[in-house]
N, CA, C and O atoms as a DFTB+ gen file, in Angstrom:
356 C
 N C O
     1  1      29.537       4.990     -36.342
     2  2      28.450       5.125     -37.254
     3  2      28.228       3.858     -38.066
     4  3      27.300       3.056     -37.964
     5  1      29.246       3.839     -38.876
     6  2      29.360       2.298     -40.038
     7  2      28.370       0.897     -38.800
     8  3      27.360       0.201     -38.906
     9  1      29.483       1.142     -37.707
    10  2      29.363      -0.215     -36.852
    11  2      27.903      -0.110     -36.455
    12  3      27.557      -1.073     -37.140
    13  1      27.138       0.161     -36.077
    14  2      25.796       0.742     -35.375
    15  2      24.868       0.256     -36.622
    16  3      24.096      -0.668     -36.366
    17  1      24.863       0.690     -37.716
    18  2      24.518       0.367     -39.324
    19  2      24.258      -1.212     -39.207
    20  3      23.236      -1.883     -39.351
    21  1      25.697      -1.570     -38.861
    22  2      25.765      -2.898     -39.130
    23  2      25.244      -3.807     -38.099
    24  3      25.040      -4.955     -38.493
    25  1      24.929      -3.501     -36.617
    26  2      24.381      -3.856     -35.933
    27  2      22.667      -4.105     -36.278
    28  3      21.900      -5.053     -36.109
    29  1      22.559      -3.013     -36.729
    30  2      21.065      -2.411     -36.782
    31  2      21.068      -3.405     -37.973
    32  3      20.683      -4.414     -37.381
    33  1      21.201      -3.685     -38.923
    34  2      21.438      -4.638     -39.883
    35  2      21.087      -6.009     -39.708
    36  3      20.043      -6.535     -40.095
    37  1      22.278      -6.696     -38.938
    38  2      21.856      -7.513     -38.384
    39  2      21.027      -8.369     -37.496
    40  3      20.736      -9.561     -37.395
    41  1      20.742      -7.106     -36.823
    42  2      19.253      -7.552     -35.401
    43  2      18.142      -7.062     -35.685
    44  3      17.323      -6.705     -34.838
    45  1      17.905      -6.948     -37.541
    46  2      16.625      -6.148     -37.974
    47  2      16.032      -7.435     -37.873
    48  3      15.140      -7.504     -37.028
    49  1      16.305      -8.558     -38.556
    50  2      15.488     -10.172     -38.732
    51  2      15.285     -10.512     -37.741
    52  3      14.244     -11.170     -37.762
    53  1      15.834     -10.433     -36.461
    54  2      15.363     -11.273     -34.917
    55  2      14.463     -10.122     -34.347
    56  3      13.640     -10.488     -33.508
    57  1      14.487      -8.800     -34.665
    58  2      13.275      -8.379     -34.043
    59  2      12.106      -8.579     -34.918
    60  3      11.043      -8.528     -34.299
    61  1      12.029      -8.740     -35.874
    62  2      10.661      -8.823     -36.391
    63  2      10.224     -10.105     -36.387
    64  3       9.024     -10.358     -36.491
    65  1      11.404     -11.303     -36.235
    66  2      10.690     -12.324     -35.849
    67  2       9.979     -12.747     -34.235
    68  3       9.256     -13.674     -33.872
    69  1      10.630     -11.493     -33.476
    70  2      10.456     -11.378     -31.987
    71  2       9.057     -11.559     -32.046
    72  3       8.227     -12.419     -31.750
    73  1       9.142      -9.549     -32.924
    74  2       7.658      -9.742     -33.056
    75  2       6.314     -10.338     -33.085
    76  3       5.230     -10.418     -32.508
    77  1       7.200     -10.804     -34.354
    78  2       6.231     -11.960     -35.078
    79  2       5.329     -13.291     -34.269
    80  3       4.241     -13.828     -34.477
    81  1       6.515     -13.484     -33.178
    82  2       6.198     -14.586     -32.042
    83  2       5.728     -14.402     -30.830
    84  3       5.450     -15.229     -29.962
    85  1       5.645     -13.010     -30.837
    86  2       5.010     -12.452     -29.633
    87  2       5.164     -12.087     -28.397
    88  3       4.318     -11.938     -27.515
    89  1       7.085     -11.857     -28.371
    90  2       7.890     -11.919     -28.073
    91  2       8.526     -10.337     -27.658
    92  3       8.895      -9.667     -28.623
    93  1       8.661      -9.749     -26.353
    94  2       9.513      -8.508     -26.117
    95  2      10.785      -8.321     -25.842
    96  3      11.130      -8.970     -24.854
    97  1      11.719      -7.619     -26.377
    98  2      12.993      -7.466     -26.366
    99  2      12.951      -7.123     -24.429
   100  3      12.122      -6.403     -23.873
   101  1      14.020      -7.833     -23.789
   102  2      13.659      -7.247     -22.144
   103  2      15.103      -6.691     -21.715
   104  3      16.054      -7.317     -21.246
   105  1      14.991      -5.434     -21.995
   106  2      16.470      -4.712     -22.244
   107  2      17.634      -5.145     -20.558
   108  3      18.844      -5.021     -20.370
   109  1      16.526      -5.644     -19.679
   110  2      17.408      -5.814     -18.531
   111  2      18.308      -7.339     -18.418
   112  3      19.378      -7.657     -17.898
   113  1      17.262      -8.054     -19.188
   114  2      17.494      -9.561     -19.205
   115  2      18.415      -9.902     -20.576
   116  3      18.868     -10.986     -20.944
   117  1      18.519      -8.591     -21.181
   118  2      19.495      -8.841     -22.813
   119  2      18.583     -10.320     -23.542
   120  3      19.064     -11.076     -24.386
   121  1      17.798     -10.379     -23.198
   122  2      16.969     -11.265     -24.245
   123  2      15.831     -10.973     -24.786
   124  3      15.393      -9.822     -24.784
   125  1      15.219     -11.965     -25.312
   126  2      13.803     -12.211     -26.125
   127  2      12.791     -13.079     -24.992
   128  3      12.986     -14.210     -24.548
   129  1      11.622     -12.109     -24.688
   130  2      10.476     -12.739     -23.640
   131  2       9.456     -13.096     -24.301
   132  3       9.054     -12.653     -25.377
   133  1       8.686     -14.564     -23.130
   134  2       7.609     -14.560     -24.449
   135  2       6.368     -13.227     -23.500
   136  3       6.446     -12.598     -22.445
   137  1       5.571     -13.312     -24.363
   138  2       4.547     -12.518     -23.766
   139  2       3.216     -13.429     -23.860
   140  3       2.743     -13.766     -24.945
   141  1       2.554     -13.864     -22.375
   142  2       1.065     -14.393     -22.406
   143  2       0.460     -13.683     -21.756
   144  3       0.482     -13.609     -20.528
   145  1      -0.493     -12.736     -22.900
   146  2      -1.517     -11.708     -22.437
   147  2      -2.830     -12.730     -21.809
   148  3      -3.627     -12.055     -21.159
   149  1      -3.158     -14.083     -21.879
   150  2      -4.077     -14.480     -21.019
   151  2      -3.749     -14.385     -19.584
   152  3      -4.505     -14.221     -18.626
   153  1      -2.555     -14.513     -19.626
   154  2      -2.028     -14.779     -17.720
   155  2      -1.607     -13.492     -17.239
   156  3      -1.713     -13.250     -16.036
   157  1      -1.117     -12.592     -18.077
   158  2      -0.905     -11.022     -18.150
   159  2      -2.413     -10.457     -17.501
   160  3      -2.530      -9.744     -16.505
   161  1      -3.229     -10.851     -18.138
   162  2      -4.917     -10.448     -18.121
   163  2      -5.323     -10.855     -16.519
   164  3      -5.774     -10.231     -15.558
   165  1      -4.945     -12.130     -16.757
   166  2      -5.460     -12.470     -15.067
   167  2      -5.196     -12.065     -14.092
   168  3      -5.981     -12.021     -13.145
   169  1      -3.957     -11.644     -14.070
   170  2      -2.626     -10.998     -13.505
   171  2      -3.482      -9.506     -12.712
   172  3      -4.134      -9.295     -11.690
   173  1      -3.055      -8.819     -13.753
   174  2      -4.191      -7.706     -13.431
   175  2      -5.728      -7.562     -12.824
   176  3      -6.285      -6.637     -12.233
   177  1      -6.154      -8.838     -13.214
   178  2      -7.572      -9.083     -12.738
   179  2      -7.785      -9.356     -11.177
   180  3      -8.803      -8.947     -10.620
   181  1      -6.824     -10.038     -10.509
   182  2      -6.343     -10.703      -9.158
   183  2      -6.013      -9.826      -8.826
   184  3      -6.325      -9.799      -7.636
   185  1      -5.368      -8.670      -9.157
   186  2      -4.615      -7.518      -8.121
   187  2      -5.418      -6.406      -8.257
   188  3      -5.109      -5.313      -7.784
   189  1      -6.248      -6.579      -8.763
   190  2      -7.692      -4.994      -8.979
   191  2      -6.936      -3.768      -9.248
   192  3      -7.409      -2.782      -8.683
   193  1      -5.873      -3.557      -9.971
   194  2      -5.160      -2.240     -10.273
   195  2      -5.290      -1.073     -11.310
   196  3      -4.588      -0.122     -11.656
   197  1      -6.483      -1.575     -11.636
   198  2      -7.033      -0.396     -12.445
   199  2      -7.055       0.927     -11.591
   200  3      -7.466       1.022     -10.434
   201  1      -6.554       1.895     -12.351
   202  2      -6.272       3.273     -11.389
   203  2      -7.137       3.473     -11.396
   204  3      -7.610       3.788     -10.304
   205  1      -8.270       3.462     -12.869
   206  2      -9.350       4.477     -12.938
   207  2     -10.248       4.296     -12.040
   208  3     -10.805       5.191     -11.405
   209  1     -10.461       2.945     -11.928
   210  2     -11.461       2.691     -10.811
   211  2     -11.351       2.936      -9.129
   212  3     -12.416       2.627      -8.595
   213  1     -10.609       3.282      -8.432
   214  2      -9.443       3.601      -7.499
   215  2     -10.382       5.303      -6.891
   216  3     -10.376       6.392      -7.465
   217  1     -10.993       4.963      -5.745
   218  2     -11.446       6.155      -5.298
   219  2     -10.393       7.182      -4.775
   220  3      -9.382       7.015      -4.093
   221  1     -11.100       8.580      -5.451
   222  2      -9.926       9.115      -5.121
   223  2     -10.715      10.163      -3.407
   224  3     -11.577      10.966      -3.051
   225  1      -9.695       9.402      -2.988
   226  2      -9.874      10.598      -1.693
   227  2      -9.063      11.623      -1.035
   228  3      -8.352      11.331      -0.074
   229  1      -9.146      12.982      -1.574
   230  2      -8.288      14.187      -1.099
   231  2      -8.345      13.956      -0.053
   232  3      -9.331      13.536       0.553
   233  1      -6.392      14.389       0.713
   234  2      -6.269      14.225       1.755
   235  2      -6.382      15.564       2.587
   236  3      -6.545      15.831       3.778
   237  1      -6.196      16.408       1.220
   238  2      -6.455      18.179       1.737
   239  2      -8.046      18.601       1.138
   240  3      -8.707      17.631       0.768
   241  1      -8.670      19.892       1.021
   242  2     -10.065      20.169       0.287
   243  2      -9.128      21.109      -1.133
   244  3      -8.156      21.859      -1.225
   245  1      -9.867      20.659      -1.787
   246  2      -9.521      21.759      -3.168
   247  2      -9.130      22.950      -2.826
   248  3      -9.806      23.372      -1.887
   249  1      -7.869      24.092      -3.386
   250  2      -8.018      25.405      -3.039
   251  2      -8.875      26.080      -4.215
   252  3      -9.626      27.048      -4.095
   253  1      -8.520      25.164      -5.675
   254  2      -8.839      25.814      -6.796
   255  2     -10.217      25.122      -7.355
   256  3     -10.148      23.897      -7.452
   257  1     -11.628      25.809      -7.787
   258  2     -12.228      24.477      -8.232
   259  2     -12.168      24.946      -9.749
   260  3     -12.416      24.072     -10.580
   261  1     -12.005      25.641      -9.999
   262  2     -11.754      26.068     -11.476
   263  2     -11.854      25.729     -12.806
   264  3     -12.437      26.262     -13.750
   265  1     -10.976      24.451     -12.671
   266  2     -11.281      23.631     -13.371
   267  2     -12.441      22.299     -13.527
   268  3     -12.980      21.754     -14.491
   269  1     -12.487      22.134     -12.183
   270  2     -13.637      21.476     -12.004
   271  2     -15.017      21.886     -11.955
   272  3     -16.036      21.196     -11.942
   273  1     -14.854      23.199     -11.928
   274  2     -16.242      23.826     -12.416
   275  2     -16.197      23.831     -14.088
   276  3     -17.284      24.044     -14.625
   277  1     -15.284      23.660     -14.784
   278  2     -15.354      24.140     -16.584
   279  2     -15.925      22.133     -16.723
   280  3     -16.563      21.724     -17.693
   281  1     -15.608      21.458     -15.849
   282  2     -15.791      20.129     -16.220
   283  2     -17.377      19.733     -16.205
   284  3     -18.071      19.035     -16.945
   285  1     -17.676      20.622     -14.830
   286  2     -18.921      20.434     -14.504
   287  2     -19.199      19.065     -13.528
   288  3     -20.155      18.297     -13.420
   289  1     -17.903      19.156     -12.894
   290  2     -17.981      17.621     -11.872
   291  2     -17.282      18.273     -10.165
   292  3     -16.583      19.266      -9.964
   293  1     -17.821      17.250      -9.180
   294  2     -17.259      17.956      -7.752
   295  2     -15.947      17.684      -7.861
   296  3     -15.269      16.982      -8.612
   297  1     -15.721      18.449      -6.874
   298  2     -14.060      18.388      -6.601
   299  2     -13.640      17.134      -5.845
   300  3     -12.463      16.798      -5.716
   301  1     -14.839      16.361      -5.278
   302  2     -14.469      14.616      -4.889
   303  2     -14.781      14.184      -5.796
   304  3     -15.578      13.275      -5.566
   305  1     -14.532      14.369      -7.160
   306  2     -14.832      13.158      -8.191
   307  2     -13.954      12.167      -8.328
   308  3     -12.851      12.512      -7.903
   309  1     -13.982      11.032      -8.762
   310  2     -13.204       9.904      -9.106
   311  2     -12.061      10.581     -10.144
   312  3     -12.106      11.637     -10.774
   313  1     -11.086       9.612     -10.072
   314  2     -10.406       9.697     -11.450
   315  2     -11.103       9.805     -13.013
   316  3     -11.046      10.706     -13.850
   317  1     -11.769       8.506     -13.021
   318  2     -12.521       7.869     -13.656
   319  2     -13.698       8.848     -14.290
   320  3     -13.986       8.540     -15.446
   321  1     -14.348       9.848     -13.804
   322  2     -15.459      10.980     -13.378
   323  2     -14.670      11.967     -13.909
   324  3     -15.169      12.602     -14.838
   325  1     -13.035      12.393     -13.383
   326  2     -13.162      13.326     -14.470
   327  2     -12.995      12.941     -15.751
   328  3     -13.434      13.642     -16.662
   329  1     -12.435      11.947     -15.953
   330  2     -11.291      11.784     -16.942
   331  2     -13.143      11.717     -18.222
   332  3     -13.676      12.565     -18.937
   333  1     -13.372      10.745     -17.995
   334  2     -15.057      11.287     -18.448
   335  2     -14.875      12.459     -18.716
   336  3     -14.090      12.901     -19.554
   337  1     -15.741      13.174     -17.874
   338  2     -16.016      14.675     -17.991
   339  2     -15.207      15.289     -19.339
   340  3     -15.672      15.876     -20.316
   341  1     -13.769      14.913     -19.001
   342  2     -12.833      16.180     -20.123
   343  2     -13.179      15.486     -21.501
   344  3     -13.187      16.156     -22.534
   345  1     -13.442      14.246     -21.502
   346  2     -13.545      13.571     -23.439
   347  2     -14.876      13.678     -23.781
   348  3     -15.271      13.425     -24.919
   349  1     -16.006      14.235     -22.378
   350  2     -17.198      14.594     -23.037
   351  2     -17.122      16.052     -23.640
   352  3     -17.968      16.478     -24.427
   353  1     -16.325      16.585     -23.320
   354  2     -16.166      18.187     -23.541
   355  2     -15.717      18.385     -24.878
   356  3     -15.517      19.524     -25.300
């Protein structure tokens, strides 16, 4: 207990300066990373991995439409289409 205290104590100032620098604790690497959300950004941009956008194509047909009737969208809708649908509701 005491010891943990005192840990937590001591590594309160290097995380907030982590923070501060923009910096993630990388629990595998036991260090401090920097983080560049421009190249992070691009990153993502080059590999098109947005789920939402990501057609969805059932490999079976709906058994239930149930819910997709309370949405008011087909049962081939996108991700994206429902996920819509439920925050217009």
């Amino acid at each position: 207990g005491a010891a943990q205290i005192g840990c937590g104590v001591y590594n309160t100032p290097q995380a907030f300066r982590g923070r501060r620098e923009q910096r993630v604790w990388d629990a595998d690497l036991g260090q401090w990373v920097d983080i560049d959300l421009v190249k992070l950004e691009s990153q993502v941009i080059a590999e098109g991995s947005d789920e939402e956008t990501e057609a969805h194509t059932p490999s079976e047909s709906v058994k239930e439409t149930e819910y997709y009737d309370l949405l008011r969208v087909k049962p081939s809708a996108s991700a994206a289409e429902v996920k819509k649908a439920y925050y217009k509701e």
